[in-house]
C-alpha positions as a Markdown table, in Angstrom:
| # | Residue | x | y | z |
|---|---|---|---|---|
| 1 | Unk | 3.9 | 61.5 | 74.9 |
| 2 | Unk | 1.3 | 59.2 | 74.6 |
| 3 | Unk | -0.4 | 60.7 | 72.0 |
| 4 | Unk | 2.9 | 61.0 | 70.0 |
| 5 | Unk | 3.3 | 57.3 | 70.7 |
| 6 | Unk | 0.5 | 56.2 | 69.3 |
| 7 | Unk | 1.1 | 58.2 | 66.1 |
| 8 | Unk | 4.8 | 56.6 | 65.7 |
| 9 | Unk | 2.5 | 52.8 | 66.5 |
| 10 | Unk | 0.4 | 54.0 | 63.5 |
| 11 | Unk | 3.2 | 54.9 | 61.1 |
| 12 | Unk | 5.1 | 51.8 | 62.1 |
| 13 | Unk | 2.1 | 49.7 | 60.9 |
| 14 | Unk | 1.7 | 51.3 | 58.2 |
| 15 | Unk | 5.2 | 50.5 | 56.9 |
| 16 | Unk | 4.7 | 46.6 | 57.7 |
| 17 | Unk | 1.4 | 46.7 | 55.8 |
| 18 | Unk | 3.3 | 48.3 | 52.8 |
| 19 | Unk | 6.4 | 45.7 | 52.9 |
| 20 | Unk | 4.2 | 43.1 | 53.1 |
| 21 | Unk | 2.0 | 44.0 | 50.1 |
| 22 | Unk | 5.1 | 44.9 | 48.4 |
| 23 | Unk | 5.9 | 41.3 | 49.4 |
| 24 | Unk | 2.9 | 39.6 | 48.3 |
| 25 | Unk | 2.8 | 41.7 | 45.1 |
| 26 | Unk | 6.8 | 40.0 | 44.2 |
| 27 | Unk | 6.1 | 36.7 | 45.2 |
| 28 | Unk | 2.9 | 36.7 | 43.0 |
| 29 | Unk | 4.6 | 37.9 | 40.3 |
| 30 | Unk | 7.3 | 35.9 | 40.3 |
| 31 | Unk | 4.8 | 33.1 | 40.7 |
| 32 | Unk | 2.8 | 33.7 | 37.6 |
| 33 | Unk | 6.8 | 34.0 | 35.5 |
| 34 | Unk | 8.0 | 31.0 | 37.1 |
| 35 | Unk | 4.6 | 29.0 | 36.3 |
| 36 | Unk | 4.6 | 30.3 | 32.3 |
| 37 | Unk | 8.6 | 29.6 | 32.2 |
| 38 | Unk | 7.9 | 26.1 | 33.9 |
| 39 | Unk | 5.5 | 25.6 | 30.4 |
| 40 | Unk | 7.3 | 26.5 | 27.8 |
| 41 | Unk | 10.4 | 24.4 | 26.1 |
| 42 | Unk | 13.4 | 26.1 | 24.1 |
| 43 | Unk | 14.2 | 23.9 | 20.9 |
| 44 | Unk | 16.6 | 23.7 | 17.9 |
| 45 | Unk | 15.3 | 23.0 | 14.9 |
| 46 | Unk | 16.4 | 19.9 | 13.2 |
| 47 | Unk | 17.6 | 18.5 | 10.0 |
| 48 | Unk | 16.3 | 15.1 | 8.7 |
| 49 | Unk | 14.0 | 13.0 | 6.1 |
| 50 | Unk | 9.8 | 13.6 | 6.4 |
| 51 | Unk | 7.1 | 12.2 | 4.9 |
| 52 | Unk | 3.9 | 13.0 | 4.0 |
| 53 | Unk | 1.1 | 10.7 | 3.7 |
| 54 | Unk | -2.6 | 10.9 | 4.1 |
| 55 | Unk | -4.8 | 8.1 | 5.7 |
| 56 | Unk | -8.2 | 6.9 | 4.9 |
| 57 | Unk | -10.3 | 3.8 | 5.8 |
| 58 | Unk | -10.8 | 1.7 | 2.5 |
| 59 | Unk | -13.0 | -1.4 | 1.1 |
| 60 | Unk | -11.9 | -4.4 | -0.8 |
| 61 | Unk | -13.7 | -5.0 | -4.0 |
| 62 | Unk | -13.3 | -7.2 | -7.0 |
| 63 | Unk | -11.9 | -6.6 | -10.0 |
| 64 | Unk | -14.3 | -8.5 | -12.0 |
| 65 | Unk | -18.1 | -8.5 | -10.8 |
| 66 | Unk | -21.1 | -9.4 | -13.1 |
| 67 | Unk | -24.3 | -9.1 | -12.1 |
| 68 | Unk | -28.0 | -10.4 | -13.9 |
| 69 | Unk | -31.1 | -7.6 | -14.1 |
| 70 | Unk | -34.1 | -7.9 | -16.3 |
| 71 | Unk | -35.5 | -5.2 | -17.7 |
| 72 | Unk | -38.8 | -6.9 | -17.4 |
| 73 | Unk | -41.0 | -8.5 | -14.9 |
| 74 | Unk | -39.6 | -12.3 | -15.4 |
| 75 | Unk | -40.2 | -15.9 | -13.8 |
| 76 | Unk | -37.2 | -17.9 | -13.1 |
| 77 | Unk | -37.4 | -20.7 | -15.0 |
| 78 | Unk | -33.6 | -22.1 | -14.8 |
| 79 | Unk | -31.1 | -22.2 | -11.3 |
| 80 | Unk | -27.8 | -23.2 | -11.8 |
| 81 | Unk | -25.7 | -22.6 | -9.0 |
| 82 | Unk | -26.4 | -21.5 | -5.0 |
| 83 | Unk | -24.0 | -18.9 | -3.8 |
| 84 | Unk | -20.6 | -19.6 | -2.5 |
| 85 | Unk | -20.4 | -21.4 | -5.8 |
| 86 | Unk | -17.0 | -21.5 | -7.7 |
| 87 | Unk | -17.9 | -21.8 | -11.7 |
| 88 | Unk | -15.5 | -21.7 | -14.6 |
| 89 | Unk | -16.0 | -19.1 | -17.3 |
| 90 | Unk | -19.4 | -20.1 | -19.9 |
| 91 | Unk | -21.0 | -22.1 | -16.6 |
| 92 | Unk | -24.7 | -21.7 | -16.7 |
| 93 | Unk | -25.9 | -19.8 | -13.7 |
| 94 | Unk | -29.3 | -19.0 | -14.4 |
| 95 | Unk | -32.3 | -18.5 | -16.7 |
| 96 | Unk | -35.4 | -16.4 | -16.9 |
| 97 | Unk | -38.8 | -16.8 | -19.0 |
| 98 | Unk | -38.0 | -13.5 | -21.1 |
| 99 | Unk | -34.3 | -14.2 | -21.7 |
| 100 | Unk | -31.7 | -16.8 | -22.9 |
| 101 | Unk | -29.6 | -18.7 | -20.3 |
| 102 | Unk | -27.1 | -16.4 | -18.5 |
| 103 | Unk | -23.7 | -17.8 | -18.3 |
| 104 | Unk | -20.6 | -17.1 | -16.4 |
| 105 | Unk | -18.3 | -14.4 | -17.9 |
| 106 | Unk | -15.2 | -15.4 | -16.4 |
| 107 | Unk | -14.3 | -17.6 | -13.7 |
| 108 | Unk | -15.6 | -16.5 | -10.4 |
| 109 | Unk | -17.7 | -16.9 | -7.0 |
| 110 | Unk | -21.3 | -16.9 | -6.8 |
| 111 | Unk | -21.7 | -14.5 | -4.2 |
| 112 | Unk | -25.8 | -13.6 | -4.6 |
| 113 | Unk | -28.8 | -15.0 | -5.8 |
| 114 | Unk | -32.1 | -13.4 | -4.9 |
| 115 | Unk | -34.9 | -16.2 | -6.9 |
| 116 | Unk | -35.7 | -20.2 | -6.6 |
| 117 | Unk | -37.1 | -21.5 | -9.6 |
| 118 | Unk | -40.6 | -20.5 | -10.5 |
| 119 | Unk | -40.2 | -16.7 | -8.3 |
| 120 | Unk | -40.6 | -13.8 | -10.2 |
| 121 | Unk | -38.4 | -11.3 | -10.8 |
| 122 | Unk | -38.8 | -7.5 | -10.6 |
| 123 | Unk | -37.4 | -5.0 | -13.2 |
| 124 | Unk | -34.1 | -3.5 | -12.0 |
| 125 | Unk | -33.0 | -5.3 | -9.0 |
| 126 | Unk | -30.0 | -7.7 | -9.3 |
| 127 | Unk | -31.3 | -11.4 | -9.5 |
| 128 | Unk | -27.4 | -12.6 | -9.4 |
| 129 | Unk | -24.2 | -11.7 | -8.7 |
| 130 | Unk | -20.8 | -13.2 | -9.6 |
| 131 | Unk | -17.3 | -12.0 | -8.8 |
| 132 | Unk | -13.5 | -13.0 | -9.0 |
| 133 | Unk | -12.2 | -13.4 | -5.5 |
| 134 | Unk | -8.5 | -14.0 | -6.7 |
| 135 | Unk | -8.3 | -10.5 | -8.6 |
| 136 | Unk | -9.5 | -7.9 | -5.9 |
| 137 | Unk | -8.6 | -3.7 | -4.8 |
| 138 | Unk | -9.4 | -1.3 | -2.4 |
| 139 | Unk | -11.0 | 1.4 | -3.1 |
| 140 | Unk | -11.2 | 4.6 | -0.8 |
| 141 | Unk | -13.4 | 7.6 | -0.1 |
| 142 | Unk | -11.1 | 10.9 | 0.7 |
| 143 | Unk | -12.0 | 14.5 | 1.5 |
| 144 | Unk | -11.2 | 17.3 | -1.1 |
| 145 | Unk | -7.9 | 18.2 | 0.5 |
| 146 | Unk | -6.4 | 14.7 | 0.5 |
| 147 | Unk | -7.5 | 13.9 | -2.7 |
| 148 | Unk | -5.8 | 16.8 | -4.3 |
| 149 | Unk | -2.5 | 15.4 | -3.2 |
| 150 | Unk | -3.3 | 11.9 | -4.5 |
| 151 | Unk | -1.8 | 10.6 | -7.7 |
| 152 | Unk | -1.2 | 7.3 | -9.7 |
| 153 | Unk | 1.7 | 5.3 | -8.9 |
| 154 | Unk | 1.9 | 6.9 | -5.7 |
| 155 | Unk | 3.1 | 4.0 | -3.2 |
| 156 | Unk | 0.5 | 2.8 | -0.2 |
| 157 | Unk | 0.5 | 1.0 | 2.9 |
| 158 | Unk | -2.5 | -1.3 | 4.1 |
| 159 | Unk | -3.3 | -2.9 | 7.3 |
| 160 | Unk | -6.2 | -5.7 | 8.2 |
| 161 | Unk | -7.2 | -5.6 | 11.7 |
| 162 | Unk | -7.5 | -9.0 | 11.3 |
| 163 | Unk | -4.1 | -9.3 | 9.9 |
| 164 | Unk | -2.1 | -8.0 | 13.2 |
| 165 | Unk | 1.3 | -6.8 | 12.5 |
| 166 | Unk | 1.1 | -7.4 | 8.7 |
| 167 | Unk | 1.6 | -4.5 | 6.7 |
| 168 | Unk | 0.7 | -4.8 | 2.8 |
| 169 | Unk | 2.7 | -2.9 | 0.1 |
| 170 | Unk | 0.4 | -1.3 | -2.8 |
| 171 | Unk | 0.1 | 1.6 | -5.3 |
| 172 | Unk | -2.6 | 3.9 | -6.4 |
| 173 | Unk | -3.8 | 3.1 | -9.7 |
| 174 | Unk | -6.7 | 5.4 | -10.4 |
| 175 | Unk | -8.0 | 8.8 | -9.0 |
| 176 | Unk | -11.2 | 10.0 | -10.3 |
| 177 | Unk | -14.8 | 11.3 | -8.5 |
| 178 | Unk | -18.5 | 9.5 | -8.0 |
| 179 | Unk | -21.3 | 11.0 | -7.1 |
| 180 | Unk | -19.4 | 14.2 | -5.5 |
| 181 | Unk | -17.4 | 12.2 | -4.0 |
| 182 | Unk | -13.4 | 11.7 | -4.5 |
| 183 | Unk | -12.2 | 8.3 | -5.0 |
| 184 | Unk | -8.7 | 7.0 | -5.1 |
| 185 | Unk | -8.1 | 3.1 | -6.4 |
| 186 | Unk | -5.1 | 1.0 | -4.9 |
| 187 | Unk | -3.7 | -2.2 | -5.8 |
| 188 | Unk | -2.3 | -4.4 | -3.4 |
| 189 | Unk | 0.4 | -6.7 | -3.6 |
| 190 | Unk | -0.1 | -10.2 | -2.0 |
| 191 | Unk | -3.5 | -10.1 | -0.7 |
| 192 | Unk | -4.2 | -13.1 | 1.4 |
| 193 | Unk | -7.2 | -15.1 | -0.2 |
| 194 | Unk | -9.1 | -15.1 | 3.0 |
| 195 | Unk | -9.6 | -11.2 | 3.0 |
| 196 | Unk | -13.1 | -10.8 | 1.1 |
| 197 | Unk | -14.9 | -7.7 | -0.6 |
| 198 | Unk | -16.7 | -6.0 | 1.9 |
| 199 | Unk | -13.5 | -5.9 | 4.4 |
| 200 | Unk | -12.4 | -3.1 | 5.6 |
| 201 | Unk | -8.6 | -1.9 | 5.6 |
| 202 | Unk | -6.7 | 1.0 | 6.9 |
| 203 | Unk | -4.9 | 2.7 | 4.1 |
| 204 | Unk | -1.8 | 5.1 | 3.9 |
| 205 | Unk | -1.1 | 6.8 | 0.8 |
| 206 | Unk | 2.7 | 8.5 | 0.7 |
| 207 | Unk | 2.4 | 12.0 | -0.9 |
| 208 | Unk | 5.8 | 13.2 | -0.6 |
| 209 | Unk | 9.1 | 12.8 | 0.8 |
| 210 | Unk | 11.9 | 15.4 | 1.5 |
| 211 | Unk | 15.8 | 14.5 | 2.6 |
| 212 | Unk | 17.5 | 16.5 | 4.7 |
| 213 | Unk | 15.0 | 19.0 | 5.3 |
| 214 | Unk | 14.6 | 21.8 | 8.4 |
| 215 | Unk | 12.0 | 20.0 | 10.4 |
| 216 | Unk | 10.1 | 21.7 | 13.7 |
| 217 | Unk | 7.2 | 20.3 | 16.1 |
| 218 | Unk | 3.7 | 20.8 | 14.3 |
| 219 | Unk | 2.9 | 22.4 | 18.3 |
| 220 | Unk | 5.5 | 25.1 | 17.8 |
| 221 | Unk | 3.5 | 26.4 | 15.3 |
| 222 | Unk | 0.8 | 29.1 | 15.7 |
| 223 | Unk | -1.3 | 30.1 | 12.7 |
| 224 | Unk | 1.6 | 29.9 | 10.8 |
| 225 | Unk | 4.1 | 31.9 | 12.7 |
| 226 | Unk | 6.8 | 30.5 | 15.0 |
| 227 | Unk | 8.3 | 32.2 | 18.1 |
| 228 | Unk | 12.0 | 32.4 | 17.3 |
| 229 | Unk | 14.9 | 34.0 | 19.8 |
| 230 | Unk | 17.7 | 35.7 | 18.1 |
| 231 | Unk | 20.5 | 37.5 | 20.3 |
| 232 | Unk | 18.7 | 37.2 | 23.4 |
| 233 | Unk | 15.0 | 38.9 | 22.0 |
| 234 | Unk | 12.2 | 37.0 | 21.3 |
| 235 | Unk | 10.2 | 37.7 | 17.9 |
| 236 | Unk | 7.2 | 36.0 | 16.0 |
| 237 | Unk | 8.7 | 34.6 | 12.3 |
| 238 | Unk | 5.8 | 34.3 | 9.6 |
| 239 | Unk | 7.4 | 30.4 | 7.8 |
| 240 | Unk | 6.6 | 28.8 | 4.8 |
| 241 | Unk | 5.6 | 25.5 | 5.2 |
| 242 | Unk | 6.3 | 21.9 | 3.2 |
| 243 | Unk | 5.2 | 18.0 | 4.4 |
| 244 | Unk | 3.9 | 17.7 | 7.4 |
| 245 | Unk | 4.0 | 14.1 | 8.6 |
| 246 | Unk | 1.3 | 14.8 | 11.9 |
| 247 | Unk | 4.2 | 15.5 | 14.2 |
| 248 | Unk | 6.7 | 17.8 | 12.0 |
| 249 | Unk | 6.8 | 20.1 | 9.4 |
| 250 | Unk | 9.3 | 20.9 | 7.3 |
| 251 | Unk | 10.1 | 24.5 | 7.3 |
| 252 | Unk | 11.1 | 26.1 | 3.0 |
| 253 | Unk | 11.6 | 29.5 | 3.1 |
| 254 | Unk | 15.2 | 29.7 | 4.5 |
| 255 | Unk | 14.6 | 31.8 | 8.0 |
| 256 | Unk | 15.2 | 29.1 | 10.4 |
| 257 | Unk | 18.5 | 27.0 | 11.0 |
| 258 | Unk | 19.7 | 24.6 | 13.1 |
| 259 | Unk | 21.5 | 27.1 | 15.5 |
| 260 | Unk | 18.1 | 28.7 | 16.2 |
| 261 | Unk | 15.5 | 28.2 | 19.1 |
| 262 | Unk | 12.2 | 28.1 | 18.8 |
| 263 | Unk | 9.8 | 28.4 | 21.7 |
| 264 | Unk | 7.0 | 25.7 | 22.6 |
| 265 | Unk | 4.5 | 25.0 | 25.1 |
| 266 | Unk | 4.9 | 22.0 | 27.0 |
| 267 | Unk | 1.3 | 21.8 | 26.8 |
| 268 | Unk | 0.4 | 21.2 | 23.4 |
């Protein structure tokens, strides 16, 4: 009896131990569902208007800009002007050994001069410069892929930092490259006289809008594919992809609709 006892102890234990790793084994798993349900976010599509735009950091320059450089090693022998000058257009502004008098090509600001009178002057460096503050750009380095969707009379947005709150309305004017690098030009309307060349301005070119378009988060997206449920089973749709305005895209071949849901991670 006792013997038999302890066999029916053992058994009994052994039993527990199993409903309790059977236990253990449903709780855990019904941890790990719960914590990657608990992540992700069923969504419907949406219909509305998106644009695209790309951004870049641009620097105000003037239109007209004239600058003196001798082509040989020259004394000074004539200073008209200091810089911050203002001259009217045929003002003498300076005058070298080797040369006639240089005089102003158009109305402008005096914004360099390297010599005194009686210094000498190097080949090739710019003695003097002159510009037109009233007529100025911005002009703006972009990478390949922005550039190629860049194009004249596209409209722009432009922001000073030191212009809070004051957004400027301008359009591109000129696309073209220098020195392998990719340029885009952009005319401003009603630039306040106390922003300079040199300053620095936050651009944003718009490079397409689309109305009434099928728009989804940019996070729902994976290497191109979506995560769609359709009657109650889950499947991974390949889309074709329009504007993206850094939190949408709009969606162009047709296979998603209003009615649909899309999965996302909470996550992202």
């Amino acid at each position: 009896m006792p013997f038999r006892s302890a066999m029916l102890y053992g058994e009994n234990m052994k039993r527990i131990w199993v409903i309790v790793v059977g236990l253990v084994l449903i709780f855990s798993v019904t941890g790990i569902v719960y914590f990657r349900n608990s992540n992700i976010k069923v969504i419907n599509p949406t219909r509305g208007d998106i644009t695209e735009a790309v951004y870049g950091l641009g620097k105000v320059k003037s239109n007209d800009r004239f600058e003196v450089i001798s082509a040989l090693i020259s004394t000074v022998t004539g200073r008209y002007v200091d810089e911050g000058d203002t001259v009217e257009k045929g003002a003498p502004l300076i005058e070298l050994d080797h040369h006639a008098k240089f005089r102003a090509p158009f109305r402008g600001t005096v914004t360099f001069v390297k010599h005194f009178v009686g210094e000498t002057a190097v080949p090739s460096v710019t003695i003097l410069r002159l510009e037109n503050l009233e007529k100025k750009y911005i002009e703006l380095s972009l990478e390949q892929q922005a550039i190629l969707r860049v194009k004249p009379e596209q409209t722009a947005k432009i922001s000073f930092e030191s212009l809070r709150g004051k957004v400027l309305n301008g359009r591109v004017i000129s696309v073209f490259p220098r020195d392998d690098e990719f340029i885009a030009r952009v005319s401003v309307d009603g630039l306040d006289p106390s922003i300079l060349p040199g300053m620095s301005a936050d651009v944003t070119i718009e490079v397409g809008r689309i109305k009434d378009a099928v728009l989804i988060p940019i996070k729902s997206i994976t290497n191109g594919f979506v995560s769609l449920r359709r009657n109650n089973k889950w499947a991974k749709v390949k889309l074709e992809l329009g504007h993206i305005d850094g939190l949408n895209a709009e969606v162009k071949n047709g296979v998603l609709s209003t009615s649909d849901e899309i999965r996302i991670n909470k996550e992202n």
